[in-house]
N, C-alpha and C positions, 0 to 999 in steps of 0.2 A: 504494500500500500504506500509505503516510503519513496517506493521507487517510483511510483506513478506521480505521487505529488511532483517530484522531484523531475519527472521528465514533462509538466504539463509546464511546470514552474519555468525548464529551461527554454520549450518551444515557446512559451510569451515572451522571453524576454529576445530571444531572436526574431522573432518577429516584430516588437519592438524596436529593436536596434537597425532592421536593415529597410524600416521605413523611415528610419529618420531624415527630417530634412535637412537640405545643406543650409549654412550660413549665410546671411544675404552677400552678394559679389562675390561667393565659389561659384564656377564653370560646371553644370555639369559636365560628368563622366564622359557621356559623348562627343560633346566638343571638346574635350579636354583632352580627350584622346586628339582628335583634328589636329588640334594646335600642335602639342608635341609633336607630333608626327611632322607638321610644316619644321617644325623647331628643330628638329632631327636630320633633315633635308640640309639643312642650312649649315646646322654644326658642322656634317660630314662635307659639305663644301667649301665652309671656311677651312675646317682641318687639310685640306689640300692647297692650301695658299700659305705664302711664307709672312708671316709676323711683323707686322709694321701699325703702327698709329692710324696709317689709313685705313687698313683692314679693318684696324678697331672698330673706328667712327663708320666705315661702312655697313660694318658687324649693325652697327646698334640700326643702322637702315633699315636693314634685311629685318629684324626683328622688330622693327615697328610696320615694315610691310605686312607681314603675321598678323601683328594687332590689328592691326587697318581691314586687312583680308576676312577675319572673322570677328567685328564689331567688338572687341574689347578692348581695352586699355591693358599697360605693363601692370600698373598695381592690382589689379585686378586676375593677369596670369597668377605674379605673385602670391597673391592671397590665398589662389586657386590652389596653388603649386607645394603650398605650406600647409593648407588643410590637410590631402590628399599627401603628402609625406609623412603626418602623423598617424596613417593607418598603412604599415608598409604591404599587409596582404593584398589592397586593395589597390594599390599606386602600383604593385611589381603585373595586378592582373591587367592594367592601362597599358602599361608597357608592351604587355603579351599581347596585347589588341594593336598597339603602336606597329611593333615587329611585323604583324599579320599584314599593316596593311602598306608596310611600306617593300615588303616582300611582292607584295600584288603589282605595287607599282613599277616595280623590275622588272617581272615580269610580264607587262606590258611593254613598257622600255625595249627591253630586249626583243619582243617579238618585232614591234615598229622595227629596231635599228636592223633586222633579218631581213623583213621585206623590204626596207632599201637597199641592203647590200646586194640580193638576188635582181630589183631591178637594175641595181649600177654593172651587175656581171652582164645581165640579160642585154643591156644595152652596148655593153665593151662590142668595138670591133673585133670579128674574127678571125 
């Protein structure tokens, strides 16, 4: 009987907890996913360029193109970004969504850059 309590006790409070709402100016989940994911784009491009002050101040460009692109402001990623790192189960399963869909995008990419290569062969003289 202990144990029933005790498992009726646990399912309210998970249920509970996983309607909770977010804080006013957190991103939801699924934009938040978005962002990062543009933010991720970005990183691995700047990481390909060599270290200079311009980069920097370009840097912060590219990152307020982001904000600009999906209606939010930096303080507001921020906030977004700080909520959502004090539940690390929940931030590492964004990521996992992140990976997914930037793995999608490659492979797109890569298919485009196949059908140009076979046009550009298709067209070489013979």
């Amino acid at each position: 009987m202990n144990r029933l309590k005790l498992l009726i006790i646990s399912l309210f409070l998970l249920t509970a907890c996983s309607t909770e709402e977010l804080p006013e100016g957190v991103l939801d989940q699924q934009k938040m996913v978005n962002v990062l994911t543009d933010m991720t784009v970005i990183d691995g491009y700047m990481s390909t360029l060599m270290y200079t002050d311009t980069l920097r101040t370009s840097g912060k460009n590219y990152y307020a193109t982001v904000y600009k692109n999906h209606n939010i402001s930096k303080a507001a990623f921020d906030k977004s970004l700080k909520y959502y790192s004090m539940q690390p189960a929940l931030l590492d399963s964004m990521y996992t969504r992140v990976t997914k869909k930037l793995e999608a995008k490659e492979k797109t990419l890569n298919k485009l850059q196949m059908k140009e290569q076979i046009k550009t062969f298709q067209k070489a003289p013979k």
